[in-house]
C-alpha atoms as an extended CHARMM CRD file, in Angstrom:
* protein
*
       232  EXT
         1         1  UNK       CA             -0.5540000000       -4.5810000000       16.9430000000  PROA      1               0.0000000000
         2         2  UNK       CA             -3.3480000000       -4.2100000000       19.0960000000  PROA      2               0.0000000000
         3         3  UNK       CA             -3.4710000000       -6.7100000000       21.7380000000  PROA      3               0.0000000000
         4         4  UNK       CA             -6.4820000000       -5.6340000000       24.4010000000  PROA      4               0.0000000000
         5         5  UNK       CA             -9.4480000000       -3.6970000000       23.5550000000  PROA      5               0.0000000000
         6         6  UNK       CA            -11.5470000000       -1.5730000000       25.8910000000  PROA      6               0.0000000000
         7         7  UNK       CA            -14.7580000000       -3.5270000000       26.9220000000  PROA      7               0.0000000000
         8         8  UNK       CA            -17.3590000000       -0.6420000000       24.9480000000  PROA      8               0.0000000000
         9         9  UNK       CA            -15.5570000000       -1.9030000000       21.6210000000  PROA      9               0.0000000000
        10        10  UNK       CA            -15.5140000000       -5.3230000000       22.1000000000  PROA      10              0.0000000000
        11        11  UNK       CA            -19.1930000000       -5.0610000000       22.6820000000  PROA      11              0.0000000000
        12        12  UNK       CA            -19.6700000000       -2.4930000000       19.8110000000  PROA      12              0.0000000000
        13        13  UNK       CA            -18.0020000000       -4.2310000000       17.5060000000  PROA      13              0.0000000000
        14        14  UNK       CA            -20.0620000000       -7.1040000000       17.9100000000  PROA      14              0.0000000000
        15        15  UNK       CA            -23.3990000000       -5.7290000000       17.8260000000  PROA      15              0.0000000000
        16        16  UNK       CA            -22.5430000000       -3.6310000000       14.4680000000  PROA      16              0.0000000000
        17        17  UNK       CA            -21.0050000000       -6.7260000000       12.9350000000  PROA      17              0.0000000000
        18        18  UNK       CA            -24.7390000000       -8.5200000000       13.7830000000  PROA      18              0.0000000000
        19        19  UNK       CA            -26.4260000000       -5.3900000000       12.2960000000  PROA      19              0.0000000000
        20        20  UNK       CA            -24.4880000000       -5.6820000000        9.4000000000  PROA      20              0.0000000000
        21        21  UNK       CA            -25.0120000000       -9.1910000000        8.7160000000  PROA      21              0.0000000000
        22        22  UNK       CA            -28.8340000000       -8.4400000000        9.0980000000  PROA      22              0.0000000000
        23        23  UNK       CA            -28.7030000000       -5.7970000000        6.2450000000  PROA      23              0.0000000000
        24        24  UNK       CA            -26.6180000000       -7.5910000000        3.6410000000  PROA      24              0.0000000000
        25        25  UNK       CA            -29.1700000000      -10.4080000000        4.4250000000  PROA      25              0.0000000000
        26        26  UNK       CA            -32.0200000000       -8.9380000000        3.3600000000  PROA      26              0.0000000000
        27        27  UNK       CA            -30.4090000000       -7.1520000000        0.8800000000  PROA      27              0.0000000000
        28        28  UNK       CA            -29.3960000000      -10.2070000000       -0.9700000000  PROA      28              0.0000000000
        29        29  UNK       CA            -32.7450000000      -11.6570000000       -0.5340000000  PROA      29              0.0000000000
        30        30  UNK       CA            -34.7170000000       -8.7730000000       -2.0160000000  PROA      30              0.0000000000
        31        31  UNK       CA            -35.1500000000       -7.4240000000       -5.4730000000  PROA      31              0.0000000000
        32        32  UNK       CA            -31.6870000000       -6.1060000000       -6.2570000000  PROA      32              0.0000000000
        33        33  UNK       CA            -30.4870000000       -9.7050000000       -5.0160000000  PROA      33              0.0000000000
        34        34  UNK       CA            -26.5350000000       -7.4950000000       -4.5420000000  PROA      34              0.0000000000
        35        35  UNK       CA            -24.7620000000       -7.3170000000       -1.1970000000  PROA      35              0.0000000000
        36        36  UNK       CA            -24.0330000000       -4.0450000000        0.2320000000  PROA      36              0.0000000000
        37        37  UNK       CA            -21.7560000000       -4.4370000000        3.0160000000  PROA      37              0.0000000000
        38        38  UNK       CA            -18.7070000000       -5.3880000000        0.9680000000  PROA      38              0.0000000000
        39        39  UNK       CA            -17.6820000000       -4.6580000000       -2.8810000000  PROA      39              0.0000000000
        40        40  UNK       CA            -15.2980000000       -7.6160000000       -3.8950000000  PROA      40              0.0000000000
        41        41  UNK       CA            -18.4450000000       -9.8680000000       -5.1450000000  PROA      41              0.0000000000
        42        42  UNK       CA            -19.8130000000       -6.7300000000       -6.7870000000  PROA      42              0.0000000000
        43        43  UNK       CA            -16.7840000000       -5.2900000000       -8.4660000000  PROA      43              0.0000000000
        44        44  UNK       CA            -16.7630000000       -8.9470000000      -10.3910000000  PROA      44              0.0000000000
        45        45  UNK       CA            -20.3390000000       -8.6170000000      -11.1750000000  PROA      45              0.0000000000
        46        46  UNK       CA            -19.2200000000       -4.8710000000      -12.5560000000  PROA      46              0.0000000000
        47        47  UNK       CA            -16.4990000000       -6.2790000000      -14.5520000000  PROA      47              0.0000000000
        48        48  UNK       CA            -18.5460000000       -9.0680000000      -16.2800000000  PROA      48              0.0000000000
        49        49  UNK       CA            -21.0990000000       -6.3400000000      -16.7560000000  PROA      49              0.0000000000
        50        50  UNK       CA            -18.4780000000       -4.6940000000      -18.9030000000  PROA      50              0.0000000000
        51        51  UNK       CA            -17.3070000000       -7.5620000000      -20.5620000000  PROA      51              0.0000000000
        52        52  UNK       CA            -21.2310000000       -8.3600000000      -21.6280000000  PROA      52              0.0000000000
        53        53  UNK       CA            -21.8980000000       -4.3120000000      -22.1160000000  PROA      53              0.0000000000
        54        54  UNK       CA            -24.5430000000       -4.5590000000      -20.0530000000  PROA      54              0.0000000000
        55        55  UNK       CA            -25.1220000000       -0.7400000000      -19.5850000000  PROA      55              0.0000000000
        56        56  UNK       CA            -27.9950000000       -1.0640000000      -17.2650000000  PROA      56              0.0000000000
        57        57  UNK       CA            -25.7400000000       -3.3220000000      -15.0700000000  PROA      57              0.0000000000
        58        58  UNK       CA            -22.7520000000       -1.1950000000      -15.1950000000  PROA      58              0.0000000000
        59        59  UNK       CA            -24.2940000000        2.0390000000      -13.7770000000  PROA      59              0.0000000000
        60        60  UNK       CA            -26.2520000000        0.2340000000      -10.9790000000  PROA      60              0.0000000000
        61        61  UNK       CA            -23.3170000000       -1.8490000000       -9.8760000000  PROA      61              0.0000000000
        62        62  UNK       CA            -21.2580000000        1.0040000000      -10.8110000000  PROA      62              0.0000000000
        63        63  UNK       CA            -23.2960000000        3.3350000000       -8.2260000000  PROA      63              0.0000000000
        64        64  UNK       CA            -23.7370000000        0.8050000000       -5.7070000000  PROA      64              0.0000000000
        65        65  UNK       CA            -19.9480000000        0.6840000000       -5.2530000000  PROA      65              0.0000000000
        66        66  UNK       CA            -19.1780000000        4.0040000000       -5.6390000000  PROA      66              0.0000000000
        67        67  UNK       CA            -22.0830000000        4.3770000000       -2.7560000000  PROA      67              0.0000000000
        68        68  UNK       CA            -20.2070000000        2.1850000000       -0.2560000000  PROA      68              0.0000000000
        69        69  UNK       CA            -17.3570000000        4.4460000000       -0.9510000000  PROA      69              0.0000000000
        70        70  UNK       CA            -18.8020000000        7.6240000000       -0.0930000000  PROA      70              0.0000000000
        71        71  UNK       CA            -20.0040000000        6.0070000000        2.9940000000  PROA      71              0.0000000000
        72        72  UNK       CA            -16.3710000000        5.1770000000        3.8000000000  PROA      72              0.0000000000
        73        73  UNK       CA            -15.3780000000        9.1080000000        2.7260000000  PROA      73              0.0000000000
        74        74  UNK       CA            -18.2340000000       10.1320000000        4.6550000000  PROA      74              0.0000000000
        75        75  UNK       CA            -16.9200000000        8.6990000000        7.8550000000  PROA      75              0.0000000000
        76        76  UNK       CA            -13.7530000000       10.0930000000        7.5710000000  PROA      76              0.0000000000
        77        77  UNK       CA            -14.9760000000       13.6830000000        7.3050000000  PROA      77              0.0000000000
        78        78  UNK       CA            -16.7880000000       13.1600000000       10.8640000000  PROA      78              0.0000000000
        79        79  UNK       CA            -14.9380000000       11.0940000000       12.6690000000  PROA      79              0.0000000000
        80        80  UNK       CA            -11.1120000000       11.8970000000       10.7140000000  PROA      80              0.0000000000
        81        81  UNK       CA             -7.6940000000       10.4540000000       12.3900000000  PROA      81              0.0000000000
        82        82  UNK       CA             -7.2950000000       11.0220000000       15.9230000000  PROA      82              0.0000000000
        83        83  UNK       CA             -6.5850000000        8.8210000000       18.5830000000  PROA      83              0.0000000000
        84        84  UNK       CA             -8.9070000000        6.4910000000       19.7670000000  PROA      84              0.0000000000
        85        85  UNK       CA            -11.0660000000        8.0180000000       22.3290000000  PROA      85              0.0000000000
        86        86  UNK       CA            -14.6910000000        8.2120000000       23.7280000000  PROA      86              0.0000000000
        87        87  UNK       CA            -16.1870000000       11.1430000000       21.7240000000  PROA      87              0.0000000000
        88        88  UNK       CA            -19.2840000000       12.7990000000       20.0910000000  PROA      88              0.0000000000
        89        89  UNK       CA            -17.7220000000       12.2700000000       16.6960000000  PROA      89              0.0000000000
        90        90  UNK       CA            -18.4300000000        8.4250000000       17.0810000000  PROA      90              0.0000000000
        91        91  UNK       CA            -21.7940000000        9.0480000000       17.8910000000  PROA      91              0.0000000000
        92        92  UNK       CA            -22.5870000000       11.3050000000       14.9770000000  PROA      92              0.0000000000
        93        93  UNK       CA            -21.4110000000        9.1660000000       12.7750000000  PROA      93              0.0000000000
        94        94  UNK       CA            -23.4980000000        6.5800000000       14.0320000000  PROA      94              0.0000000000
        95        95  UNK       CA            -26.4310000000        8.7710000000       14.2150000000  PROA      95              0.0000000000
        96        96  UNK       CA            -25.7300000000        9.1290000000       10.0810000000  PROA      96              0.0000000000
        97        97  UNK       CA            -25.6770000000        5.2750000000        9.7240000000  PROA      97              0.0000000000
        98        98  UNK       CA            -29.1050000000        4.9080000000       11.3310000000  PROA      98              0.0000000000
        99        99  UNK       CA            -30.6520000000        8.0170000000        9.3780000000  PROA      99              0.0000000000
       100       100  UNK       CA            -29.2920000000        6.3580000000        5.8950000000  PROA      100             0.0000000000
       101       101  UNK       CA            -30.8760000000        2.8000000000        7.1220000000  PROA      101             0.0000000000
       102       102  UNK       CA            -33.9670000000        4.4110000000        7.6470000000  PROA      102             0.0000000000
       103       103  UNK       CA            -33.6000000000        5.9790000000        4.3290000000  PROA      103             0.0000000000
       104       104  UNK       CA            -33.3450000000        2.9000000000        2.9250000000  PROA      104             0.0000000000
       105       105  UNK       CA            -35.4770000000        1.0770000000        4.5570000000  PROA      105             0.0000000000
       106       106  UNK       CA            -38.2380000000        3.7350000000        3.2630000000  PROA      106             0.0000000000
       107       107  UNK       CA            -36.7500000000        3.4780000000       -0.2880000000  PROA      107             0.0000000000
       108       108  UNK       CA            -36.8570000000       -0.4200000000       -0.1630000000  PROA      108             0.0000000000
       109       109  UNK       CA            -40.6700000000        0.0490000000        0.9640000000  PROA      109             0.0000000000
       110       110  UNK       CA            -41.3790000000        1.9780000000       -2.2320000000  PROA      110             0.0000000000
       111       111  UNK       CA            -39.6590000000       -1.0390000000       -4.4110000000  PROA      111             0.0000000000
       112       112  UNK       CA            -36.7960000000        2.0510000000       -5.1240000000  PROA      112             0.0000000000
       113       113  UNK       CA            -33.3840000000        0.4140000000       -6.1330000000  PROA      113             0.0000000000
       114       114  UNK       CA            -32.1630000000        3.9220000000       -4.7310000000  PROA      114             0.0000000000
       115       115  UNK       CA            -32.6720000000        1.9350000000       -1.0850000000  PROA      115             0.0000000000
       116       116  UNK       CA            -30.0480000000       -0.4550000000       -2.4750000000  PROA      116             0.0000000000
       117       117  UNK       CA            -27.0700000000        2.7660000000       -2.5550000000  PROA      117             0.0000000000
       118       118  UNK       CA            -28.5770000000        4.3030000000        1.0780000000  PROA      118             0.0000000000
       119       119  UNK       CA            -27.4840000000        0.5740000000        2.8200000000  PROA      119             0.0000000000
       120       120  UNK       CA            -24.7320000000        0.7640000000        1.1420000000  PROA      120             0.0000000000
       121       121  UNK       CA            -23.5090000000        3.9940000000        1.7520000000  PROA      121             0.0000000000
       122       122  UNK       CA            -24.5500000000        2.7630000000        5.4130000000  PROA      122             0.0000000000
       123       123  UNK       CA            -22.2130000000        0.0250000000        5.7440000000  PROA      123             0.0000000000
       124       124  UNK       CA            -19.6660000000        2.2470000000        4.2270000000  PROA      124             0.0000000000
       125       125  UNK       CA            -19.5290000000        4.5690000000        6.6350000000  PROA      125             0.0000000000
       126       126  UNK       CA            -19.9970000000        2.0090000000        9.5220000000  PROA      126             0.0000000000
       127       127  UNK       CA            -16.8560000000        0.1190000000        7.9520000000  PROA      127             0.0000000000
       128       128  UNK       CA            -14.7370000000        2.8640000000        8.1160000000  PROA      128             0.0000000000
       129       129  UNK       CA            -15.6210000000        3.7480000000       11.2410000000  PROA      129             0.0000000000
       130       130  UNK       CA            -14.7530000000        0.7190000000       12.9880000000  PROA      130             0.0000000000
       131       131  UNK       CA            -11.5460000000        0.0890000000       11.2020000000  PROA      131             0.0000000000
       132       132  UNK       CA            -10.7640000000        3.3450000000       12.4020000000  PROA      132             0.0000000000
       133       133  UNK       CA            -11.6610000000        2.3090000000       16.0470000000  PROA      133             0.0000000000
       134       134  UNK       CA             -9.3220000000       -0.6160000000       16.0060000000  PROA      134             0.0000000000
       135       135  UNK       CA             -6.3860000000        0.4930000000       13.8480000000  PROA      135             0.0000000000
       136       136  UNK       CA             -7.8180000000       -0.8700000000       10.5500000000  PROA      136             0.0000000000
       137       137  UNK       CA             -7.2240000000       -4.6040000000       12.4420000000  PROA      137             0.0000000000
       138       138  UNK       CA            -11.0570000000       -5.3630000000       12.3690000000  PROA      138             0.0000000000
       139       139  UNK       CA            -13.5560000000       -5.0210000000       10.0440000000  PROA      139             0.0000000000
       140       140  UNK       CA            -17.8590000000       -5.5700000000       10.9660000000  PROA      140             0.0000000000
       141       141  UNK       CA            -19.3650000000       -5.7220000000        7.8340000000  PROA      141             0.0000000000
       142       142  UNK       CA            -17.5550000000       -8.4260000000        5.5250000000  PROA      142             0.0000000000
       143       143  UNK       CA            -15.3230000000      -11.5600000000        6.9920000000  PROA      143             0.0000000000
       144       144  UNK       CA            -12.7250000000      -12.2550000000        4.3220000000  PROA      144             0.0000000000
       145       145  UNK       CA             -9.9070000000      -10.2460000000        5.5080000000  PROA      145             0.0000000000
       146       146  UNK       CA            -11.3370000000      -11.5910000000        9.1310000000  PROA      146             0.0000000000
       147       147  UNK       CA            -11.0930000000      -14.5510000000        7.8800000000  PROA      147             0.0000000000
       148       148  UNK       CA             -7.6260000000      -14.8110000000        6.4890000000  PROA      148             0.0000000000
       149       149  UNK       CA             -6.3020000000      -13.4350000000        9.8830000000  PROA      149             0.0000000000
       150       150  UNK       CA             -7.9800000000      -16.1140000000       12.0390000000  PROA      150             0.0000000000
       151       151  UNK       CA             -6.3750000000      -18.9380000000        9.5760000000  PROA      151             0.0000000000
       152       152  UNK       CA             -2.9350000000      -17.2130000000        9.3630000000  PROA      152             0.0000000000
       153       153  UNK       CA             -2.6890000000      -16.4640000000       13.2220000000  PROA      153             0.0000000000
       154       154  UNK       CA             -4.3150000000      -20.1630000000       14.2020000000  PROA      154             0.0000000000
       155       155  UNK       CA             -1.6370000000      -21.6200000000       11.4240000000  PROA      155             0.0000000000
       156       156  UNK       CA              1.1310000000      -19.9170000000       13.2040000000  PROA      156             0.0000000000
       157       157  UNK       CA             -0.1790000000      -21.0730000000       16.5770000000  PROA      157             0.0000000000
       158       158  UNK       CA              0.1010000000      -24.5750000000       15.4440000000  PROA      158             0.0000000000
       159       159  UNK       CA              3.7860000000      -23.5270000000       14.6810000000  PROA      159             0.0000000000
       160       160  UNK       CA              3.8460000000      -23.0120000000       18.3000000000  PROA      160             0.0000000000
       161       161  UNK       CA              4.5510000000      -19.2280000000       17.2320000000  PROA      161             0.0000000000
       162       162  UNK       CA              3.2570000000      -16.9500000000       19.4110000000  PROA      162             0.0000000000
       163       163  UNK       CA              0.3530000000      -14.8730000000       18.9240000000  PROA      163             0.0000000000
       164       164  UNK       CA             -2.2840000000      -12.0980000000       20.0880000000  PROA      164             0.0000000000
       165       165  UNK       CA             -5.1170000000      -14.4720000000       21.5120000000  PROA      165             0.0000000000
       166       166  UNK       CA             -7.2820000000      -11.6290000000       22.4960000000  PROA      166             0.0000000000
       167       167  UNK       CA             -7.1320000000      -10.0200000000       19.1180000000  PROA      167             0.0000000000
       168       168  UNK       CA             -8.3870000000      -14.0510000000       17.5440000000  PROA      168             0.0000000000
       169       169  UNK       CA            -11.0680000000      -14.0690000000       20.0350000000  PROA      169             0.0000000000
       170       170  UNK       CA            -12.5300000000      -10.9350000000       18.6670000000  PROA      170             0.0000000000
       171       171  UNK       CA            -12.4930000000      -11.0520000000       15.1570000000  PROA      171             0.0000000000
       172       172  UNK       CA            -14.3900000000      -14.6360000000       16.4780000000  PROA      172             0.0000000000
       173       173  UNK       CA            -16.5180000000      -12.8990000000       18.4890000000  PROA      173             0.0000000000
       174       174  UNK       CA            -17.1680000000      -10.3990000000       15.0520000000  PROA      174             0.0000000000
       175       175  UNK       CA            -17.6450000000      -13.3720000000       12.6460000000  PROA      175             0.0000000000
       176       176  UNK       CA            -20.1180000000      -15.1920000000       14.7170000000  PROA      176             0.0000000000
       177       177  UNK       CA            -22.1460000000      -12.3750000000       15.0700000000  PROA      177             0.0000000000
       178       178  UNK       CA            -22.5130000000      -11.2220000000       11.5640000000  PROA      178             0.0000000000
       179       179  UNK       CA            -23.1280000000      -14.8480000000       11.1590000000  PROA      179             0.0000000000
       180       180  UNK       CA            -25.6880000000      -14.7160000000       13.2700000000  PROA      180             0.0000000000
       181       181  UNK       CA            -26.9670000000      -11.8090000000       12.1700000000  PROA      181             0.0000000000
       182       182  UNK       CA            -27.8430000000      -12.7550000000        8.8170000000  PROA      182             0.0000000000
       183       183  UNK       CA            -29.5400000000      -15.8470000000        9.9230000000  PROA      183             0.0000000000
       184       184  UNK       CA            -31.5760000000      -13.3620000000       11.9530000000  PROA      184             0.0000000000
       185       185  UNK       CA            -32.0810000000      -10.9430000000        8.4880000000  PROA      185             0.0000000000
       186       186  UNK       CA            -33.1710000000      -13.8010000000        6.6390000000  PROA      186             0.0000000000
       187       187  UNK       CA            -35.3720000000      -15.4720000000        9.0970000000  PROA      187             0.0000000000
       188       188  UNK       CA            -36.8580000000      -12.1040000000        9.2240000000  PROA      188             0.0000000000
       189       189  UNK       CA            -37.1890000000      -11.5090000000        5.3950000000  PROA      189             0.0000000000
       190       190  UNK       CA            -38.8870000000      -14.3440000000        4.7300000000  PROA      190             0.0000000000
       191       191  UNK       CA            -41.6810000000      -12.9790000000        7.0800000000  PROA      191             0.0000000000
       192       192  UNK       CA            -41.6860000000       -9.3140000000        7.1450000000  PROA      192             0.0000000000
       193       193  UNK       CA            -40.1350000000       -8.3590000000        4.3160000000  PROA      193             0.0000000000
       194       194  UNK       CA            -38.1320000000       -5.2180000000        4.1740000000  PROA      194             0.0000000000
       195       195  UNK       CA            -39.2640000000       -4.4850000000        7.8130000000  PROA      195             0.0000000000
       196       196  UNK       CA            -35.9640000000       -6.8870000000        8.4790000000  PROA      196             0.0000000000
       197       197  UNK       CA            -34.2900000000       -3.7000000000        8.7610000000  PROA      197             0.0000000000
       198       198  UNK       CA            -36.0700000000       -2.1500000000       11.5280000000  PROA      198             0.0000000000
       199       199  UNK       CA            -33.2080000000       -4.2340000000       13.7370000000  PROA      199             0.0000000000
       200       200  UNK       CA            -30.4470000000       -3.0160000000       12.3730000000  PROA      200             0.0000000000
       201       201  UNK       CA            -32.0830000000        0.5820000000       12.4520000000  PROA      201             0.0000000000
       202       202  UNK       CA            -32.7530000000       -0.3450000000       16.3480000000  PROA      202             0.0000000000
       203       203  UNK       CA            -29.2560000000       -1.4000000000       17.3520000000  PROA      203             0.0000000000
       204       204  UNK       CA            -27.3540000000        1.1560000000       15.5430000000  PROA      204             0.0000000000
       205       205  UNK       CA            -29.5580000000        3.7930000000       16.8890000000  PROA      205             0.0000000000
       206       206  UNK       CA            -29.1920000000        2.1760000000       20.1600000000  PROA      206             0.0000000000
       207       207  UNK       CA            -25.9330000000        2.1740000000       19.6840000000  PROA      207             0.0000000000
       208       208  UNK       CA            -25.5290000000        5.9690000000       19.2520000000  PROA      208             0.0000000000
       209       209  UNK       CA            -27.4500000000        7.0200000000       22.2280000000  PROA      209             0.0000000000
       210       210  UNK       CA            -25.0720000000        4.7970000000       24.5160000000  PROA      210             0.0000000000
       211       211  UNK       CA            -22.3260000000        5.4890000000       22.8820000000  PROA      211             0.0000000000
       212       212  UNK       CA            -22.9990000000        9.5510000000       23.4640000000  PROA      212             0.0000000000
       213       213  UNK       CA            -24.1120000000        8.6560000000       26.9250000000  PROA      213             0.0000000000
       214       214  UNK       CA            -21.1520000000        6.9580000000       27.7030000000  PROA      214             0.0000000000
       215       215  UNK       CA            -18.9380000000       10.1050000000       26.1190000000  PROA      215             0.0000000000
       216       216  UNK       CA            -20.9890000000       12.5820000000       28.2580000000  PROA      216             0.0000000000
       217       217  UNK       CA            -20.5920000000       10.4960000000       32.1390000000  PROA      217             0.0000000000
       218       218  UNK       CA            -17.4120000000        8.3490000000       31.4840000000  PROA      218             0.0000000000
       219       219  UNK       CA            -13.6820000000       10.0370000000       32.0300000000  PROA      219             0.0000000000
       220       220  UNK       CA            -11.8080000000       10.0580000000       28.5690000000  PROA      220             0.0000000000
       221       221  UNK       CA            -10.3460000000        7.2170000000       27.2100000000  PROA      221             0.0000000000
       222       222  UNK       CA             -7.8670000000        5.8620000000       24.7170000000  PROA      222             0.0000000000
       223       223  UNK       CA             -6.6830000000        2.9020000000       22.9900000000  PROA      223             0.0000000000
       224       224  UNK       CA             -3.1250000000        1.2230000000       24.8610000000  PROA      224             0.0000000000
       225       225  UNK       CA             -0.1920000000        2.5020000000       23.0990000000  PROA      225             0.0000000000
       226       226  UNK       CA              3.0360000000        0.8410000000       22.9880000000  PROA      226             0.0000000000
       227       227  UNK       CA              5.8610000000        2.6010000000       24.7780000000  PROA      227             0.0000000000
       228       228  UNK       CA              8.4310000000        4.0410000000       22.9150000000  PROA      228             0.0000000000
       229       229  UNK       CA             11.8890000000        3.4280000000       23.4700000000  PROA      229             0.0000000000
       230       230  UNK       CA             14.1410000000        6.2570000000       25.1160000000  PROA      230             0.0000000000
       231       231  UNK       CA             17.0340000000        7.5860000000       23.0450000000  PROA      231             0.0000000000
       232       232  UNK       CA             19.8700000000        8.2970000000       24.8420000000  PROA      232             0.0000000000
């Protein structure tokens, strides 16, 4: 188990988990009234679309999940599974998050249920890529697994059990901010419309250029491992 993350994720994983609340936000609120940063709600809207043969229902929810899946495939072609490390692939697949935001942000303009698949595909990818970051411990752009950790680990603090404190005060540190990020999304909704996106857009492409800064100036580093034991 991870038990200390370097600073640039702790702050990365925060900001993306804010930019994803912002998107699912304003996705619910619009036309298509689906979330796209997480499938569980939408693969039991898919399955009472089959129960009610709703075929219009079943290839739109159909594609919308099968979108946040090729986001997730997608960032495992870029980024794939090596160690933890500052490196362009990171940035590139951030770069690809921002360009399919955009994309959907255009699509959403034109009232084009396509912009519904582009976010997404976007919070696909950016799913993957974080639970690739931390070991598949933390995830930005849905809390339930979150969630479940936080109760289990506080429940067996109460125990007096042991337990990683740093790795609780992250995944706090992610649910607030996708908390607050879809206050933020909606709040911005409700005045500008689609243009709610142009944050997320923002800090993900903000995101990208630091992140590729940092790779270019800072030495090379990796993620703690735990020592192995020697054989003798």
């Amino acid at each position: 188990m991870i038990t200390k993350l370097p600073k640039w994720i702790l702050w990365g994983g925060a900001v993306l988990a804010f930019s994803a609340g912002c998107v699912n936000t304003a996705a619910l609120m619009g036309f298509a009234n689906l979330s796209v940063s997480h499938v569980t709600g939408n693969v039991s809207l898919f399955a009472s679309a089959i129960a009610y043969l709703d075929v219009h229902s079943i290839l739109y929810i159909g594609a919308l999940l099968l979108s946040f899946l090729a986001g997730a495939v997608l960032s495992g072609f870029v980024i794939g599974q090596a160690p933890l490390k500052l490196g362009k692939r990171y940035g590139r697949a951030l770069y690809l998050e921002a360009f399919l935001l955009v994309v959907s942000y255009w699509l959403y303009q034109q009232h084009d249920y396509l912009g519904q698949l582009a976010a997404a595909m976007a919070c696909g990818l950016q799913n993957a890529m974080v639970a690739t970051y931390s070991g598949a411990v933390i995830r930005t752009t849905h809390l339930t697994g979150l969630t479940s950790d936080m109760g289990a680990a506080i429940g067996n603090w109460l125990a007096g059990r042991s337990i990683s404190k740093p790795t609780l005060g992250f995944q706090a540190i992610i649910w607030y901010c996708f908390c607050g990020g879809s206050v933020v999304g909606a709040f911005l909704y409700a005045k500008v419309g689609y243009g709610a996106l142009l944050v997320p857009i923002t800090i993900v492409l903000t995101a990208a250029f630091i992140y590729n800064y940092a790779s270019d100036h800072l030495p090379e580093k990796r993620l703690p491992r735990h020592k192995k034991r020697s054989s003798s």
